[in-house]
N, C-alpha and C positions, 0 to 999 in steps of 0.2 A: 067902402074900401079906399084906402089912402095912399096914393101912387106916391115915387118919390123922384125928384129928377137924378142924375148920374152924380153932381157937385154933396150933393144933399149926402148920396149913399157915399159918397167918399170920405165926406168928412165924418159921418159917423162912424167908417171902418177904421177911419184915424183916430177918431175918439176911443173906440172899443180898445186898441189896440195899443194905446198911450196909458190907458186904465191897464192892461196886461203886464207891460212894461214897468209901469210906475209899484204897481205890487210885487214882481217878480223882484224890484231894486228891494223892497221894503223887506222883502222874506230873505233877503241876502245882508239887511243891517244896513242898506242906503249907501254902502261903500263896492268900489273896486279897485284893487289892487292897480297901481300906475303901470306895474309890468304887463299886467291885465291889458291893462287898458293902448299901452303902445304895440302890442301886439296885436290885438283883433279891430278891426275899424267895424264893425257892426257892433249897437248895443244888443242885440240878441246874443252875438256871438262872447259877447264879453260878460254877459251875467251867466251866460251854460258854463263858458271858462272859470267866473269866479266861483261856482256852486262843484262846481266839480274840484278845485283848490280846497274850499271848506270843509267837502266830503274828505278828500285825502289828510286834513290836516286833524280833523275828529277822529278818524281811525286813527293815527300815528298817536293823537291824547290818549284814544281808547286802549291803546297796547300798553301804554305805559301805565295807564291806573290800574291795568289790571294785574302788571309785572308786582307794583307797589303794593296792590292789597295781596298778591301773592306773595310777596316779599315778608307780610304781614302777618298774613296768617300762618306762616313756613314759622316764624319768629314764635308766635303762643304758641306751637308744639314740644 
C-alpha cells in the first residue's frame, strides 16, 4: 500500500481539479464573456455564469427557429 505525504495529496487535488476546470472552459468553447468575467472573481463562479448565459441565449434561438419554421409552415397552408 502506497501512503502519500499532505504536499503530494494537494497537488494532486490541484491537478484533478485544474483537469475539471480546463474541461468545464472547453465544453463552454474556451471563451468567457468580459462582463462574465468582471463580475465574478472566482473561475468556478464565472464558467456556472457563462453556461447559464449560453443556456439562455439557445432558448431565446430556440424560440425564434421555431416562430420561423412556424411562420413556414403557416405559409404552405
Amino acid at each position: 500500500m502506497q501512503f502519500f505525504d499532505h504536499e503530494e495529496v494537494t497537488t494532486m487535488a490541484a491537478a484533478i481539479m485544474e483537469n475539471k476546470l480546463n474541461r468545464a472552459l472547453e465544453l463552454l468553447g474556451s471563451s468567457i464573456d468580459p462582463e462574465i468575467e468582471e463580475s465574478y472573481t472566482s473561475i468556478e463562479a464565472r464558467i456556472l455564469a457563462q453556461a447559464l448565459e449560453n443556456v439562455e441565449l439557445a432558448e431565446r434561438r430556440l424560440r425564434e427557429i421555431q416562430k420561423l419554421v412556424g411562420d413556414f409552415e403557416e405559409a404552405l397552408i
